[in-house]
N, C-alpha and C positions, 0 to 999 in steps of 0.2 A: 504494500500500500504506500499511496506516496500524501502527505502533506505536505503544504504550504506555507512555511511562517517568515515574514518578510522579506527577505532576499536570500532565505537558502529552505531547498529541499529535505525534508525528514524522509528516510526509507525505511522501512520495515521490513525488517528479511524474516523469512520464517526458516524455521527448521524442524523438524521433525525430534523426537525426541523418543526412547526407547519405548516399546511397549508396554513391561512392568512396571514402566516409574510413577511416581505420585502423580505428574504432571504427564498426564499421556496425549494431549492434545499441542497446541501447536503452542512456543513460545517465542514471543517476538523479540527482537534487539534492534536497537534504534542505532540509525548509523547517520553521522552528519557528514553530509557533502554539501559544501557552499557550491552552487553555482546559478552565477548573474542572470536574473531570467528578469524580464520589466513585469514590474505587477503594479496593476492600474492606479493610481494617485490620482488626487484632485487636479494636477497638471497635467495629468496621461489621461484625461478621462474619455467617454465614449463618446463625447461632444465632438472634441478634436480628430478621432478618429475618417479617414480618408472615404468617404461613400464614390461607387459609381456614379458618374455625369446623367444616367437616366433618372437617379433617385428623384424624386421631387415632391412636394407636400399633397399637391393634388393627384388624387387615385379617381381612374375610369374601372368601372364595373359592371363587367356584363355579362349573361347569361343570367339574369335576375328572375324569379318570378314575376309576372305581370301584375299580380296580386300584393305584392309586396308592400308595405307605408313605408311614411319616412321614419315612423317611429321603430319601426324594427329594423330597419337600416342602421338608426343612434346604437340601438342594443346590439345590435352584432357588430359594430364597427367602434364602441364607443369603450369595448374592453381592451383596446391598444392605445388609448388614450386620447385625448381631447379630442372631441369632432366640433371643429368649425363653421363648416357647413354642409349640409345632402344636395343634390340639387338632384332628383328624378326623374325620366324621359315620362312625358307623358303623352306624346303625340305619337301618331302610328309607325313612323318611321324610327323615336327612339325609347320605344316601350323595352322594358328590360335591360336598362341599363340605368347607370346613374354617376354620377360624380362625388366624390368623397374630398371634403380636404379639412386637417389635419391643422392645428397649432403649431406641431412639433412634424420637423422629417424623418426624425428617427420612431414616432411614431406611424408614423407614415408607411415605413420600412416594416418594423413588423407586423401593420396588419397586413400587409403585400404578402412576408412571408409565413405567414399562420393562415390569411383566409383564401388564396389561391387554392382552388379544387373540394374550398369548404362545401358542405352539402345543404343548400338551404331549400324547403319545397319540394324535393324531389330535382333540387336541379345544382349543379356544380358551378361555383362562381369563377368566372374569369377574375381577377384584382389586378391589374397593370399601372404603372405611372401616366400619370398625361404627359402626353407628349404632342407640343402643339402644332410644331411642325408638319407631324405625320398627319393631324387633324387639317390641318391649311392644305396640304396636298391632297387630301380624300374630297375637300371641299371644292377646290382649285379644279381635281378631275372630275366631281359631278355639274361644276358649271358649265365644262366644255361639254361635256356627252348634251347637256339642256340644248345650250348654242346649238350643237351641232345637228341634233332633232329637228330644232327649230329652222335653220336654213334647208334639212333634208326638205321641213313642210314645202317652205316658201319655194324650193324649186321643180316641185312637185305641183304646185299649184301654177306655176307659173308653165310647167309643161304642158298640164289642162289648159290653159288661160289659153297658150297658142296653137293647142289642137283644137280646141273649138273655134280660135278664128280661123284657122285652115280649112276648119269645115264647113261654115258658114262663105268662104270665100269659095269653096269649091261648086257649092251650089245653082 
């Protein structure tokens, strides 16, 4: 077994011990090895700690029941620590999902890695960071596919517009 006591390691080595003897089970001896290992201080704490550039406060969530409130979004999200705000899809294109953000990032952080493939309703949550980027280019390509509808109409119409004057000119 290995303890901890501020900058050096305690080991416990077992040894076996003869059969007959009063002590027939295992007795330990404590052996001191100093070696430097950082153990976290108010200057090393988990604050300063280095996170990935995708961490971020606000969390997108989805595969959500449809069914779901904001009040039990608070409860399943709000035992990693402070919830800020829910904001819920309600409209048919963003039912089942929602937006989560967070006071703290590193709350943020663990309910990403605790609620990811959680089971809520019979259905498994997706928990990802926002990432707005990726949102501005999902946006960016549903305008163009719109535009581009929208010109397929007008040139569609405009190929009736000069078949029917072909035709009425053929007359």
């Amino acid at each position: 077994m290995i303890y901890f006591s501020n900058r050096t390691i305690l080991v416990f080595e077992h040894k076996r011990v003869p059969f007959g003897s009063l002590f027939s089970s295992l007795i330990s001896t404590a052996l001191m090895i100093p070696i430097p290992i950082p153990i976290p201080t108010p200057s090393t704490s988990f604050a300063q700690s280095r996170l990935p550039p995708e961490v971020n406060r606000i969390l997108y969530v989805r595969n959500l029941p449809f069914k779901i409130s904001a009040e039990e979004l608070y409860g399943i999200f709000g035992k990693y620590g402070a919830v800020y705000q829910i904001r819920l899809g309600d409209r048919r294109d963003t039912r089942g999902t929602a937006f989560v953000i967070y006071e703290d990032i590193f709350d943020a952080k663990a309910a990403v890695d605790h609620l990811s493939g959680f089971n809520v309703g019979g259905r498994y949550l997706v928990v990802l960071y926002y990432q707005p980027a990726k949102f501005e280019r999902r946006q960016d390509a549903e305008d163009k596919q719109k535009e581009l509808e929208e010109l397929r109409r007008q040139v569609k119409a405009k190929k009736a517009s000069i078949a029917a004057k072909e035709a009425s000119e053929g007359q």
